[in-house]
N, C-alpha and C positions, 0 to 999 in steps of 0.2 A: 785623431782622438776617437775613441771609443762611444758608442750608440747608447745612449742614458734610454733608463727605461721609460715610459710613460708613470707610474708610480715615481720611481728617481724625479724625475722633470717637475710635477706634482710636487713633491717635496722640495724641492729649491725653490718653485713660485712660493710654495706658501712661506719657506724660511725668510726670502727675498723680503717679502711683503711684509711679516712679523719681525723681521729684525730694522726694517726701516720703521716701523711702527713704533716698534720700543726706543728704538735709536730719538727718532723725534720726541716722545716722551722723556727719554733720557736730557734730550739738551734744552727742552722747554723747561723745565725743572733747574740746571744749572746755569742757563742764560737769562732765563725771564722769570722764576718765581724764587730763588733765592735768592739773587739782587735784589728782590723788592725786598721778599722779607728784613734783608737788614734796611734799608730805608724805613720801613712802617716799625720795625721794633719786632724782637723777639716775642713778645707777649701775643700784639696782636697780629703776629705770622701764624703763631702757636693755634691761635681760634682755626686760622684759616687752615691749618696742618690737618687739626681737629677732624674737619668739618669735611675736608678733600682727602686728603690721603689718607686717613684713619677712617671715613667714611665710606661713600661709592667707590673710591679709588682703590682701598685696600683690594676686593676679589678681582675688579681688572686687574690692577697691577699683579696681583699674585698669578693670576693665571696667564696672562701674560711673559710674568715673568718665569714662569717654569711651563708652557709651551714654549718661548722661541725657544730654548738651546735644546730641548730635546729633539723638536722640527729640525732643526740647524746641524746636531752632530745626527739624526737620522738620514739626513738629504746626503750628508758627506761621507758616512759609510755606504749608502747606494751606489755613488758614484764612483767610490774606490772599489767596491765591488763589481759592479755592473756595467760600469765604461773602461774597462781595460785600459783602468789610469794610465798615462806619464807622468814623468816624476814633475810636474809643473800641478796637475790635477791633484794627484797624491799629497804634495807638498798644502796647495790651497786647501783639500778637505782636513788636513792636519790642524791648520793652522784656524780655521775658522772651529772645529770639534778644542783647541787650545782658548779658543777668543771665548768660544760660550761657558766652559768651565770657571776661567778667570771671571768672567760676569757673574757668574753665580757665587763665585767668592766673594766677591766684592759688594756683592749685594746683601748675602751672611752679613758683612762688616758693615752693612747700610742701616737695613731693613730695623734691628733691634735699638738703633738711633732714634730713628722716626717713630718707633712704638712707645720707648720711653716718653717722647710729649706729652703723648696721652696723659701721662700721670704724674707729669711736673708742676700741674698748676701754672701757677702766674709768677715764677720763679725766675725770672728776667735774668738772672746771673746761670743757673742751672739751664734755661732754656739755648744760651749766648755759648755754652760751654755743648750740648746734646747738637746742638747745629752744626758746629763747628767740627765734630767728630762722625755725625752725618756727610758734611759737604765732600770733605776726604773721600771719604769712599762712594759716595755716588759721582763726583766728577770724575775719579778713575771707572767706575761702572759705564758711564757718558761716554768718554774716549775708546774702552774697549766694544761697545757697543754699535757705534759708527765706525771703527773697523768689522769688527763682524760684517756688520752689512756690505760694508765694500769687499769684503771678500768672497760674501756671497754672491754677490752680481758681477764680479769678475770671476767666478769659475762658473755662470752662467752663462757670461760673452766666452768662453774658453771652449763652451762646450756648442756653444750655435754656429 
């Protein structure tokens, strides 16, 4: 394999690091606070939506979420550029530059779910209906997520 730049290298710790980050954000969300939410009721998840994701969460998560894929497909055109890919390199910075675009899609198909709360009131059928068209598309945001990162940290071990 070809000698990743010190910039290059740089860019993959920090992809590394921000897509496990969002990745664990991503499945705290579909493991442990939308299970609750249907347990406690749509109304009172809705506060908690409010209050967390509509709140402090909104500029992390925004920033967040539009640093990792640009960090993620920058790491992986360094690396096609500046390590004199193999088709195994080449192949992985493909596929991870494919994993964060598809995240940001799905996040498009997320994000205006979760805003709508804001402004549904105490609409218990309306909220049950916004959730459900939410969970969609952030458990596929989840799954492609936690790929991303493994394929960030395998064309890391690829390249050590």
């Amino acid at each position: 394999m070809g000698e990743v730049s010190d910039l290059g290298l740089a860019l993959l710790l920090a992809a590394a690091v921000m897509n496990g980050l969002l990745a664990g954000v991503r499945l705290n969300k579909s493991v442990v606070e939308l299970p609750a939410g249907r347990r406690i009721g749509s109304v009172a998840f809705a506060s908690f939506s409010r209050a967390a994701d509509l709140g402090n969460g909104l500029p992390f998560y925004a920033a967040l979420g539009l640093m990792t894929p640009a960090v993620s497909v920058a790491a992986a055109v360094d690396t096609v550029v500046g390590a004199a890919p193999s088709m195994l390199l080449l192949i992985l910075a493909i596929a991870i530059a494919c994993l964060s675009a598809a995240h940001a899609r799905a996040t498009a198909g997320a994000a205006p779910n979760m805003h709508r709360i804001g402004s549904l009131g105490n609409d218990a059928e309306a909220l049950d209906d916004t959730y459900r068209r939410f969970r969609v598309w952030h458990d596929a945001r989840a799954i492609l997520q936690v790929l991303a990162f493994g394929l960030v940290v395998t064309l890391i071990g690829v390249l050590a």
